[in-house]
DRENDREN-122674 format. One line per 2 residues: number of its first residue (from 1); for each residue x, y, z of C-alpha. Coordinates in Angstrom, 1 decimal, decimal comma, m for minus. Example, Ala and Ser with C-alpha at 12.3 -4.5 7.8 and 13.67 -1.06 7.14 Angstrom:
// residues 2
1	12,3/m4,5/7,8 ~ 13,7/m1,1/7,1
//
This chain:
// residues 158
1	62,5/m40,2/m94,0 ~ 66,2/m40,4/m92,8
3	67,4/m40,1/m89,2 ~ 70,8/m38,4/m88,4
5	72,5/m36,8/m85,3 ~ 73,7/m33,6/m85,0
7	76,5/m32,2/m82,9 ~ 76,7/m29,5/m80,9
9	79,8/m27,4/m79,7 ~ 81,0/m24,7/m77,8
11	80,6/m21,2/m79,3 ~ 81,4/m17,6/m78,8
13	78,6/m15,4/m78,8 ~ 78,1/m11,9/m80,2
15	80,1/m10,1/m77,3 ~ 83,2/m12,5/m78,1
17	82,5/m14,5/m74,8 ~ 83,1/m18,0/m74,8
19	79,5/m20,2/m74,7 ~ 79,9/m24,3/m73,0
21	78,2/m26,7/m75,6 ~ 75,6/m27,2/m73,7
23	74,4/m23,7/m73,1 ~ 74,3/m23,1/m77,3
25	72,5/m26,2/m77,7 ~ 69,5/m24,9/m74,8
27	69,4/m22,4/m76,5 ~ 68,8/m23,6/m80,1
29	66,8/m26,5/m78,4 ~ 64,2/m24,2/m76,7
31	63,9/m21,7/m79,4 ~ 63,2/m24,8/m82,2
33	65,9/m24,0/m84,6 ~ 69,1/m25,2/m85,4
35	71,7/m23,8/m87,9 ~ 72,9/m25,8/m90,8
37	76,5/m24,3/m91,5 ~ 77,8/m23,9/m94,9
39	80,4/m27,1/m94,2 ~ 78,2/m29,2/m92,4
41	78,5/m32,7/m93,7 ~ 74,9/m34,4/m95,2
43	73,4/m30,6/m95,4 ~ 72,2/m31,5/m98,7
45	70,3/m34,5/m97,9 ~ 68,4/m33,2/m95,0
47	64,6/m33,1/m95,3 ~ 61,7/m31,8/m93,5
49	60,5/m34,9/m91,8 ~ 64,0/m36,3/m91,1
51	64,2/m37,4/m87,1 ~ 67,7/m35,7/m85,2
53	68,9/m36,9/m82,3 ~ 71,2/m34,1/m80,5
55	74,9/m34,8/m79,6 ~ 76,7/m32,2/m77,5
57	80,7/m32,1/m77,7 ~ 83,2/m31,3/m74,9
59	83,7/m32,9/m71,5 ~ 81,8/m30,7/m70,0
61	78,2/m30,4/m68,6 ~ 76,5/m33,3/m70,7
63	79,6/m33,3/m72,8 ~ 79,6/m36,8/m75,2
65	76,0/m37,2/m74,4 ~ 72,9/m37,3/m76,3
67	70,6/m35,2/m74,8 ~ 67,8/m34,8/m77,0
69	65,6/m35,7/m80,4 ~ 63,2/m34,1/m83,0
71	62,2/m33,8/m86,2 ~ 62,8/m31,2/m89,1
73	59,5/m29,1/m89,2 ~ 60,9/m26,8/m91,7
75	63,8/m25,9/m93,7 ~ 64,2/m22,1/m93,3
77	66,4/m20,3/m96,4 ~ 67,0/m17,2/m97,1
79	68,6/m14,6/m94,8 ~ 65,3/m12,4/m94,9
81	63,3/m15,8/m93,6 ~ 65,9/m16,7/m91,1
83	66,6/m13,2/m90,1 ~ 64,8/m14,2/m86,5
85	67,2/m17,5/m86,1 ~ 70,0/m15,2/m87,4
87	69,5/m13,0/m84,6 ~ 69,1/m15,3/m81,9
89	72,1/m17,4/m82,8 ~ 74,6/m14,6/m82,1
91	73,7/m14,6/m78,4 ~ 75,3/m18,1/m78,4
93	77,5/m18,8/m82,1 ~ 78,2/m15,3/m84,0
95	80,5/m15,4/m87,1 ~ 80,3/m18,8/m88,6
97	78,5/m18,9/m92,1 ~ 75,4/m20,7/m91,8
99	73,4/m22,0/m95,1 ~ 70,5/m22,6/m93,4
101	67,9/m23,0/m90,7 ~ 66,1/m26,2/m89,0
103	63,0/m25,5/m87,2 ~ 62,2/m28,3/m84,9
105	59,2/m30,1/m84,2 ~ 58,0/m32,9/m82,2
107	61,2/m32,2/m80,1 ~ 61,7/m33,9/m76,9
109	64,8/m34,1/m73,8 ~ 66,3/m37,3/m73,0
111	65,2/m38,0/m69,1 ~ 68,5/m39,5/m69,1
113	71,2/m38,7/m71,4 ~ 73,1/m41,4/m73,3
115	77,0/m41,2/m73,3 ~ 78,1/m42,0/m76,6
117	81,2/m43,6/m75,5 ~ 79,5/m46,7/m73,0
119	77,4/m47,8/m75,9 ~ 79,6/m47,3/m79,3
121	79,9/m51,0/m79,7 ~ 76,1/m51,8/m80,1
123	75,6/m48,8/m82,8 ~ 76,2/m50,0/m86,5
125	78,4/m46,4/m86,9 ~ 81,0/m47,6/m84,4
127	84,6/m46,8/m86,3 ~ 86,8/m49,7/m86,7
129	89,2/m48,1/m85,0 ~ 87,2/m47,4/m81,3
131	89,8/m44,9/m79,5 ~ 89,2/m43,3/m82,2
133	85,4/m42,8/m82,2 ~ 84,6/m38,9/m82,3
135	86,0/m39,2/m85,4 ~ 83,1/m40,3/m87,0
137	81,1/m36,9/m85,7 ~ 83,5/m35,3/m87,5
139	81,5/m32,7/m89,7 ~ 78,7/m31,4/m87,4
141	76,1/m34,1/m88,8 ~ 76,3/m37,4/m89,6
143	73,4/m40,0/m91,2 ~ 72,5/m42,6/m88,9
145	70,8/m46,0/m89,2 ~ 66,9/m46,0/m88,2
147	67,6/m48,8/m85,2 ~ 70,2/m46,9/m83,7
149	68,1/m43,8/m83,8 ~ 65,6/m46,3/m82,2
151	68,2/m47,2/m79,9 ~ 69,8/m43,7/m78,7
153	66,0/m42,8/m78,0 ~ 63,9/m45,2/m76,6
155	62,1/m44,9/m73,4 ~ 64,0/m42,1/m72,1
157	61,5/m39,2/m72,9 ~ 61,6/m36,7/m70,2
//
């Protein structure tokens, strides 16, 4: 089992209208799936059982937060499988080429959302270079280390 946080932006949904980071990820969040786009960084190496802990972009509503956590329940392939995900991601992320689906389990809301930013020093993923730090989010997913996972989660179940 590996842990890993994913990162969720802005999108524009099937109508061309823009869509706040935090809207698309509700809406991936409460329907238990989450896309897996054909350049996402460490799409190879997830696995059903592999814990997620959700990051949404922007300076926005929740923007640089962690707002969530789960697990990969399944690994959904194929666009006659996903066709149900497929169809609910346009209302929030149309056009980008997605490789695959997650469905969530075991998924849970942060009571209160961590921002990334006030606790980068105690996390073992902290860049060297800190005013630099969304850089290492770069990619839509990146592996994580099982105490900060631990850390970004713990005791703040809603």
């Amino acid at each position: 089992m590996s842990d890993y946080i994913l990162v969720c932006g802005g999108g524009f949904n099937d109508k061309g209208r823009s869509v706040e980071p935090f809207d698309v990820f509700c809406h991936r969040f409460d329907n238990s799936y989450w896309p897996i786009y054909q350049n996402t960084k460490y799409r190879k190496l997830l696995r059903e059982g592999d814990r997620i802990v959700f990051y949404v972009s922007g300076n926005k509503r929740f923007g640089g937060c962690v707002v969530a956590w789960s697990k990969i329940g399944k690994i959904v392939e194929g666009k006659k499988d996903f066709r149900a995900f497929f169809d609910a991601e346009g209302s929030v992320s149309a056009g980008n080429p997605i490789a695959y689906f997650l469905e969530l389990s075991d998924s849970k809301r942060l009571s209160s959302p961590v921002r990334l930013k006030d606790i980068l020093g105690r996390l073992s993923f902290k860049p060297s270079n800190e005013k630099k730090w969304g850089a290492v989010l770069q990619g839509g997913c990146r592996k994580i280390a099982a105490e900060d996972y631990s850390f970004l989660t713990e005791g703040k179940v809603a």
